[in-house]
N, C-alpha and C positions, 0 to 999 in steps of 0.2 A: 765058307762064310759068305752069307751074301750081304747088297750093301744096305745099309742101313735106309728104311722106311720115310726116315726124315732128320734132317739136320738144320738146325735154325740157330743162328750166329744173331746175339745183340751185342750193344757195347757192355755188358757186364758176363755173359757167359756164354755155351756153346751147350745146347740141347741135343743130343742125339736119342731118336728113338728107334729101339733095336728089338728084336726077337731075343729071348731072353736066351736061348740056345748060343746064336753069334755071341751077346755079353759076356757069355761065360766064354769062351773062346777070347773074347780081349779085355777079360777083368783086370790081367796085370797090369795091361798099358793105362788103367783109368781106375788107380786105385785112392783118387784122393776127389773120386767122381760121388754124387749125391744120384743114391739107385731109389727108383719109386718101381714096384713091383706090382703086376698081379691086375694088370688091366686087360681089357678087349679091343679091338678096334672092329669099331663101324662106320660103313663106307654107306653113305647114299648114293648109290649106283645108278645115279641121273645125271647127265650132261648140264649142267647151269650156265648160263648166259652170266654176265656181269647185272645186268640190267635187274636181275631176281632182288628182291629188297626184301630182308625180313626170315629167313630161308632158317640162319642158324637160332634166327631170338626166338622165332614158332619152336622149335626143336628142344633147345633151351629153357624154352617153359613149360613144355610138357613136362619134360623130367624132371625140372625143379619141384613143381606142385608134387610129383610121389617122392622127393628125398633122392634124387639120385643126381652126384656131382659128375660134371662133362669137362675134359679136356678139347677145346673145338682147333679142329687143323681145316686149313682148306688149302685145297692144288688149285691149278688154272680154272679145273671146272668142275671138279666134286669138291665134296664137304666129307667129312669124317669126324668121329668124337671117338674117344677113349671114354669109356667107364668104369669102372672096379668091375671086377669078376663074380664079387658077391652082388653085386648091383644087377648084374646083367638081364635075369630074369624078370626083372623090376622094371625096366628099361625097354627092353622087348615086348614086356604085355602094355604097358603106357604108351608107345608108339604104337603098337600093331594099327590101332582104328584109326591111326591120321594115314594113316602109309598110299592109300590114292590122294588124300591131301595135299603130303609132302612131295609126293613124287608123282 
C-alpha cells in the first residue's frame, strides 16, 4: 500500500484521498467512512510562487462554462483538481487551448 495522496484534517472531519486499489486494501478499518468514487487527478506541473493570483479561479472557470465540476487541492507549489472520469475528456479538450496560458 502506498500512503495516501492527501490527508486534510478540519474541526468536523478527516479527508483522506487514496488510490482506490490502497481503499480496498483498508475498507475494513473505514467502514463508517463516506467513499466518492471514480475521479482523476490533475496536476499542473508548473512550480507556482505564492505571489500567482488567480491561478485556480482561471482554471475554475474554464470548466465551469462546459459543465465540468472540480475538486481544487493545492501543495506548496502546484495546484491539482480532481474531476469525474466521465467529465475528463470534457475537461481536457476545454483546457487544452489555455495550456501556454496557464502554465
Amino acid at each position: 500500500m502506498s500512503a495516501p495522496f492527501m490527508i486534510f484534517r478540519d474541526p468536523h472531519e478527516v479527508t483522506l484521498l487514496l488510490d482506490e486499489i490502497d481503499f480496498g486494501t483498508m475498507q475494513h478499518a473505514l467502514r463508517s467512512a463516506k467513499v466518492e468514487r471514480g475521479f482523476r487527478l490533475l496536476t499542473f506541473d508548473t512550480v507556482m510562487d505564492f505571489s500567482v493570483v488567480g491561478f485556480l479561479a482561471m482554471v475554475a472557470t474554464i470548466l465551469a462554462e462546459v459543465g465540468v465540476s472540480i475538486v481544487a487541492l493545492s501543495s506548496f507549489s502546484r495546484d491539482h483538481i480532481l474531476v469525474k472520469q466521465d467529465d475528463l475528456a470534457m475537461a481536457l479538450k476545454a483546457l487544452g487551448p489555455h495550456v501556454e496560458e496557464l502554465c
